[in-house]
N, C-alpha and C positions, 0 to 999 in steps of 0.2 A: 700715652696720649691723654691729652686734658679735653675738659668743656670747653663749648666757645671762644677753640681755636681759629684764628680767621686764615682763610686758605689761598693761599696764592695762586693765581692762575696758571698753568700748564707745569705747574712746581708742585712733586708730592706734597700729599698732604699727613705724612709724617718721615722722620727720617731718623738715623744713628749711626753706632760708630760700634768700634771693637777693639779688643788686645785686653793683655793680660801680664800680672805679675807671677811668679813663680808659687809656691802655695809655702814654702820657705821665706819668702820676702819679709821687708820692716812689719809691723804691726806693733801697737800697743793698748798693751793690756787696760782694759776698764777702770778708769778711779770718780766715775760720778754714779750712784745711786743711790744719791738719798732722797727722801720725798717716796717712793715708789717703792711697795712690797715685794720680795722678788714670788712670783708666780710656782715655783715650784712644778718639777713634771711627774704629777699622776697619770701621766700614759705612757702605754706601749706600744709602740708601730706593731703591725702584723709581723711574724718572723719571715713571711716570705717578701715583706716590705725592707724588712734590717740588713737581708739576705741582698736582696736588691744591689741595695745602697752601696752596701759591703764590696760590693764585684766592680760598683762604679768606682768607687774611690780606688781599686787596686790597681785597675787598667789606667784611671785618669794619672798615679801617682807615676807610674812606670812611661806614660806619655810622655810628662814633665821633666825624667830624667833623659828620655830620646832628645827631647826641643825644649828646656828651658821657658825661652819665648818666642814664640813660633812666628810671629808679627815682625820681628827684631832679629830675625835672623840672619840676612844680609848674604847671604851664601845658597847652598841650593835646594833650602828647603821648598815644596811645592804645598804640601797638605798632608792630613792627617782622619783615618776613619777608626774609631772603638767603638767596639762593645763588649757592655759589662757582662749582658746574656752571656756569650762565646767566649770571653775574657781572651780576649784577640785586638790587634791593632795592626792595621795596614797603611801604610807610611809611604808617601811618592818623595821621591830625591830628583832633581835635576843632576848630572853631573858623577862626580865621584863623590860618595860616600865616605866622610872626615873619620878617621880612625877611633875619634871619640865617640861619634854618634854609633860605628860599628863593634865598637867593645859593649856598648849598651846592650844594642842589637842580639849579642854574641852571649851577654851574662842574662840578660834577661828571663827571669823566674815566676817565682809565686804564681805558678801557672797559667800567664801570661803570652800566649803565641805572637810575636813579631815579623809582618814581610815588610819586606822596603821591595817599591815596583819604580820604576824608572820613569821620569816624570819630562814631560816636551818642555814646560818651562820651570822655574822657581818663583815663589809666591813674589817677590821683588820684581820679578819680570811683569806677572800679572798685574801688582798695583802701578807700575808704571806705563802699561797700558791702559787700565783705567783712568789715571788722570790727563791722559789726554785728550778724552771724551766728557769725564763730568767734574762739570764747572773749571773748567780748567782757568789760565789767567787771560787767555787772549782763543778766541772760539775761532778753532781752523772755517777758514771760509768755504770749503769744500761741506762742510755741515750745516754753515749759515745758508748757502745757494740751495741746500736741500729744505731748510725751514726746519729741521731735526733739534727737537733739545731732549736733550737726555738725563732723564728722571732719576735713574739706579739700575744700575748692575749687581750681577751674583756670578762667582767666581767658583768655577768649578777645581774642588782639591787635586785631581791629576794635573793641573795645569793646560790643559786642553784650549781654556779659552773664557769666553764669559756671556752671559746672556744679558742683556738689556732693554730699559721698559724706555720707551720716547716717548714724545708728544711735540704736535708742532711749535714753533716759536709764535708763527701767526696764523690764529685760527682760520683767520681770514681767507689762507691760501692754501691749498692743495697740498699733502703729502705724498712723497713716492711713496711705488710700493714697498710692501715688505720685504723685498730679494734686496730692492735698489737700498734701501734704509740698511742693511746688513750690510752691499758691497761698500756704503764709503763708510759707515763706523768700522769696519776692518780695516780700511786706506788709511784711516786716521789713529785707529788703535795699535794696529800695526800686530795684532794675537786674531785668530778665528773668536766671530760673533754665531754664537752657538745658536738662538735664539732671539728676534726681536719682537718686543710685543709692545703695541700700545697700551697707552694709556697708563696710569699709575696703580697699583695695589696693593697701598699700603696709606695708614693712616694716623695720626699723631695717637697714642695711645696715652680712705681715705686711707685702717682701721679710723676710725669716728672718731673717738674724745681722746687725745691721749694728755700725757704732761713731760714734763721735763723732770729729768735728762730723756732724752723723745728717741725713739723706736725707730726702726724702719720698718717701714709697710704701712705707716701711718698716715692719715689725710691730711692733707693743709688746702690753704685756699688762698685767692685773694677778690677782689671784684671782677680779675678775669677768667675764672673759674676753678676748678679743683682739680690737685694730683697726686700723687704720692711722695712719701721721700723713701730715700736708699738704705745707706748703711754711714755708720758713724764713722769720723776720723779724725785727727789732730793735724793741724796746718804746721810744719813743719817750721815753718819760719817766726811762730810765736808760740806755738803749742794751742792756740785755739781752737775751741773744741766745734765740730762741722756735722752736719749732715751734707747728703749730697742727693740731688734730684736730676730733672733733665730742664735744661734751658726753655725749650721750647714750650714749657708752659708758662714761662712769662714772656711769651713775646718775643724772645730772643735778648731779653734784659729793657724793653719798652716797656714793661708792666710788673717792674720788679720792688714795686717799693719797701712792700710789707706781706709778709703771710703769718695765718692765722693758724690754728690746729682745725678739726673737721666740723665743729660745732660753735666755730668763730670765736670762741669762749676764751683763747689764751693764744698770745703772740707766743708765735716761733722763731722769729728774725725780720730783722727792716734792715731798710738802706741806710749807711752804706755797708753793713756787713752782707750782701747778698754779690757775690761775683757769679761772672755769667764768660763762659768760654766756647761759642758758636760750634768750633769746629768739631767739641767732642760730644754736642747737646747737652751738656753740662753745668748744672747751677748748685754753686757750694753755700751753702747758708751757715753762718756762726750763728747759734743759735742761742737762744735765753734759757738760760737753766741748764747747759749741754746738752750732750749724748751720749747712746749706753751702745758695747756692741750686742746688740741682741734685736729680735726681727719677730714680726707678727707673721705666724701659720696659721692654719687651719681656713675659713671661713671669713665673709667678710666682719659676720655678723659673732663669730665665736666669742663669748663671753667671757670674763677673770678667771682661769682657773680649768678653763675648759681644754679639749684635746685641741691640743699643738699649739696651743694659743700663745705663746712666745717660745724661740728659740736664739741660743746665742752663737754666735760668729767666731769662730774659733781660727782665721784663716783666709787665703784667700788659693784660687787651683784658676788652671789655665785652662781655655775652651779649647773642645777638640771634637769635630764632627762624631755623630755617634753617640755619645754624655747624654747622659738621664740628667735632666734638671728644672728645678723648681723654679716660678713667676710667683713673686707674692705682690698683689697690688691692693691699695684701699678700697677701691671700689667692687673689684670682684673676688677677691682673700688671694687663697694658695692656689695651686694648680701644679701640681706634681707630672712624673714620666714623663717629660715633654724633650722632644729630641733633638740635640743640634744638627742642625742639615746644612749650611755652610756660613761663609760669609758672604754680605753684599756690601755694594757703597751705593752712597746716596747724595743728592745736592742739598746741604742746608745750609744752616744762617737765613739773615732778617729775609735777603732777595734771592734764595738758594746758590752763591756763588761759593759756596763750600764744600771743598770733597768727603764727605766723612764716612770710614769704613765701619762696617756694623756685623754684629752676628744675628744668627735668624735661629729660633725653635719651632719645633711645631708639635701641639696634639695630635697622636697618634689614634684618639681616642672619640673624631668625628665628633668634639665639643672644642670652646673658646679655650684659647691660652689665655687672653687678655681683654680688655675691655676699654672704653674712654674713662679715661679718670685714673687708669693704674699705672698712665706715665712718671717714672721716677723712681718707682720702684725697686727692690732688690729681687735679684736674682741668682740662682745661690744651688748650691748639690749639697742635697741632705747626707749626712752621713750615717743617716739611721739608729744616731744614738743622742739623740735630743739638739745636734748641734749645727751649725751650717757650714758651709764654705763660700766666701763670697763668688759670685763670677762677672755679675754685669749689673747695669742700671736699665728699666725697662726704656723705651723710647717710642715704637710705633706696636701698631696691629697690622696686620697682613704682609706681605712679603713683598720685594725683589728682586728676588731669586725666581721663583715660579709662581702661582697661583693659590693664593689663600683662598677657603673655606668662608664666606663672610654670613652670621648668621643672625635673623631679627632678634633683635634682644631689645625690643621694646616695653613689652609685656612682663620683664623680668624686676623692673624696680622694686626693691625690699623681699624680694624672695633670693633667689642666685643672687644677684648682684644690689647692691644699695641703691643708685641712683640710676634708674633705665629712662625711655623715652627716646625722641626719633633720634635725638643728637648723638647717642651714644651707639661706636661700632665694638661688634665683639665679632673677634676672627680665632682663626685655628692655629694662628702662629703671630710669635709675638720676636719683634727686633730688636737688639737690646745691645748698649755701649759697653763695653770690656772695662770693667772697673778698673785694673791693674793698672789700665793704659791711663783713666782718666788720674789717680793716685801720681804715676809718677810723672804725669805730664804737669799736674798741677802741685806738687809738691805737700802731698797730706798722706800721713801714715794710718793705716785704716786701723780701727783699734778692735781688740778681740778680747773672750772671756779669760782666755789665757789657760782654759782647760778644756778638757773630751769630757763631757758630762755623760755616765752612762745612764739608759733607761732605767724607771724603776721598775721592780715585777711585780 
C-alpha cells in the first residue's frame, strides 16, 4: 500500500493477485553493477534461524515437484498445506490422482511425509465460482436486487468453498441479512459461502536513498506519494532492464508519469517507460541506470554494511499454504516467519471491475507484516544462506480471507517504521501478487545472482 491513496467507495481499499513460476524457471543472471560497492555479508543468521530456512526450502522444493504450478493446473488439483516445522505436506485432489503426481507422492523423501486427502472441488472449480461473484462482466441481477457488492473472497485449500467480504452497492438502502447475503452469493456462485462478512479488511499497502542499478525494497516516489519496488528483471522482448512495483500506487497508471528514489534526489523511470497492468496490480518501470537481482533486509533504517542489509535473488519457488516467508518493504524493512494461510481474490483496477487472485501472509507473532508505504515490494523465502527466492510483490495490508490484526502505528515514524502518522495502516498480514504469474503474464525474465552464497563464520 502507498500514501495518499484515494479510496473508492464501497471498493476495497487495497487489493492483489497470486501464482507462481516454478523455482527452475527462466531467469537471468546479473550484468549491471557498476557504480555500487557490493556490500559484502559479515553476518550470520542464528543456526536455529538457517535451520529454519533449511526445512522451508526442503518441503517447498518437494511441493514444486507434487504441482509445478498449482494456479495452472487445470485438472484436480484443490490446495496445498506445508510445513517446514514437521516437514510434512498435505495435498487435496479432486478426482483421480494422475500417475505422475502419485509417483511423486510414492518417491517422495528427504524426510518429507506426503498425504493427498480427497478434495469436493478443484481450485479451477473454485476460481470459477469466484468470478461469477467479483466483478464479473455483466452483475447477476439476483445480487444487484440485493444491493450486494462483493469486496473479496478467500478460498479455502479443501475446496469446501469460500468466504466473502460485501458491501452495499447503495449505501442509501438497506442490506439483507447476513443468512440472506450467503443464500444468493451461493445461487450465484453456485460452491457453499463459508462466511459473509461485511465491510472491507484490507488496505492498499522506501530503503531511502538508493542509486542505480536499484535494489528492491527500495523507496520511490512521485507527487502521489511513496512505495516500494520489487525485484529486478529483463523484458523479454528487448532485453530491457525493469524493476517491478504494484500499480495501484500510481493510480492505476493515472499518476504514472515519473518516480523518483526516496529522497527525490535521483529519477528511477518516466513515462513512457512505466507500463501498468490493472489486473495483476502490476507496474513494470525500465528504469535509469538498471537493475541488480539483489533485495534490502534487515531494518528499514539498516545501514551500508549492516546485518542483512542486502541480499541476492537467486530464484524464484512457488506459494504453498503453510511457507515461512519474508515481506521486505521501504517503509517498514524486513519482517520474517510470516505464514502463508491461503489465497483470496479481490475487485481492482481504476473502478474495481477486476478479478484479481492474490495470496495472504500473516504474522504469527501478534505484530505488523506490513505497513502503508511497503506496497511493491518483494517477497521472498530466505534460504538461510545470505540469498532469497522470489515469491510475490506486496499489494495490500489486512486480509480477505478472515480478520486482520490492525494496529496504531502512528506513533511509530523514524523508530519501527520511517514515515508513521494517521494515514499510515500497519496490520498483521500482508497480500501479495505471485511474481511468477506477474513474469509470465508480462513477459520479463526475472534476473538472479546466479549463485547460493554461503554465510560467513
Amino acid at each position: 500500500m502507498r500514501f495518499q491513496v484515494r479510496r473508492r467507495v464501497a471498493v476495497l481499499a487495497g487489493l492483489s493477485f497470486a501464482l507462481l513460476l516454478p523455482f527452475a524457471g527462466p531467469s537471468l543472471a546479473n550484468t549491471e553493477s557498476a557504480g555500487k560497492p557490493d556490500p559484502g555479508y559479515n553476518w550470520t543468521d542464528p543456526p536455529a534461524d538457517i535451520e529454519q530456512w533449511r526445512r522451508e526450502n526442503l518441503v517447498t522444493e518437494v511441493a514444486q515437484r507434487l504441482v509445478p504450478d498449482p494456479e495452472e493446473t487445470g485438472i484436480g488439483y484443490a490446495g496445498m498445506v506445508v510445513s517446514g516445522e514437521r516437514l510434512s505436506i498435505t495435498m487435496w485432489w479432486h478426482g483421480e490422482l494422475p500417475a505422475t503426481v502419485r509417483k511423486v507422492v510414492e518417491d517422495a523423501n528427504d524426510g518429507v511425509s506426503v498425504q493427498v486427502r480427497p478434495a469436493e472441488r478443484s481450485i479451477s472449480d473454485i476460481r470459477r465460482a469466484v468470478s461469477r461473484i467479483v466483478a464479473p462482466a455483466r452483475i447477476d441481477p439476483r445480487i444487484l436486487s440485493a444491493n450486494i457488492e462483493v469486496l473479496g473472497t478467500g478460498e479455502e485449500q479443501d475446496g469446501s468453498g469460500i468466504s466473502v467480504r460485501y458491501d452495499a452497492i447503495d449505501s442509501s438502502q438497506a442490506l439483507p441479512a447476513p443468512d440472506e447475503v450467503r443464500r444468493v452469493l451461493e445461487l450465484v456462485a453456485g460452491v457453499p459461502v463459508l462466511a459473509a462478512n461485511l465491510g472491507s479488511n484490507a488496505v492498499w499497502a522506501s530503503r531511502q536513498d538508493d542509486t542505480s542499478p536499484w535494489y528492491g525494497g527500495g523507496m520511490i516516489q512521485n507527487s502521489g506519494g511513496k512505495c516500494s519496488i520489487g525485484f529486478a528483471g529483463s523484458r523479454n522482448s528487448d532485453g530491457g532492464s525493469v524493476m517491478l512495483s504494484a500499480a495501484h500506487c500510481s493510480d492505476w497508471g493515472q499518476n504514472s508519469s515519473y518516480w523518483y528514489d526516496g529522497t527525490g534526489s535521483e529519477l528511477v523511470a518516466t513515462w513512457p517507460n512505466i507500463s501498468i497492468v490493472s489486473a495483476l496490480d502490476s507496474m513494470s518501470m525500465k528504469t535509469q541506470g538498471g537493475s541488480f537481482a539483489r533485495v534490502f533486509g534487515g531494518g528499514w533504517s539498516t545501514q551500508y554494511g549492516g546485518y542483512r542489509y542486502t541480499l541476492d535473488v537467486i530464484g524464484s519457488f512457488a506459494n504453498h499454504v503453510g511457507n515461512k516467508v519474508c515481506a521486505s518493504g521501504a517503509n517498514s524493512g524486513e519482517h520474517c516467519n510470516l505464514t502463508i494461510t491461503g489465497t483470496a481474490t479481490a475487485a481492482c483496477g481504476p473502478n474495481g471491475n477486476i478479478a484479481c487472485p492474490a495470496w495472504e501472509a500473516q504474522n504469527p507473532s501478534n505484530d505488523y507484516a506490513v505497513v502503508s508505504g511497503d506496497s511493491g515490494g518483494p517477497l521472498y523465502q530466505n534460504t538461510g544462506q545470505g540469498n532469497v527466492r522470489a515469491q510475490g510483490i506486496i499489494s495490500y495490508t489486512g486480509s480477505y480471507r478472515g480478520n486482520a490484526t490492525f494496529f496504531n502505528c502512528t506513533g511509530l515514524g523514524g523508530t519501527r517504521i520511517r514515515f508513521g502518522g494517521s494515514g499510515v495502516a500497519c496490520s498483521d498480514v500482508v497480500g501479495y501478487i505471485d511474481v511468477s504469474r506477474v513474469l509470465s503474464q508480462r513477459g520479463i525474465t526475472l534476473k538472479n545472482s546466479g549463485t547460493l552464497r554461503l554465510t560467513a563464520s
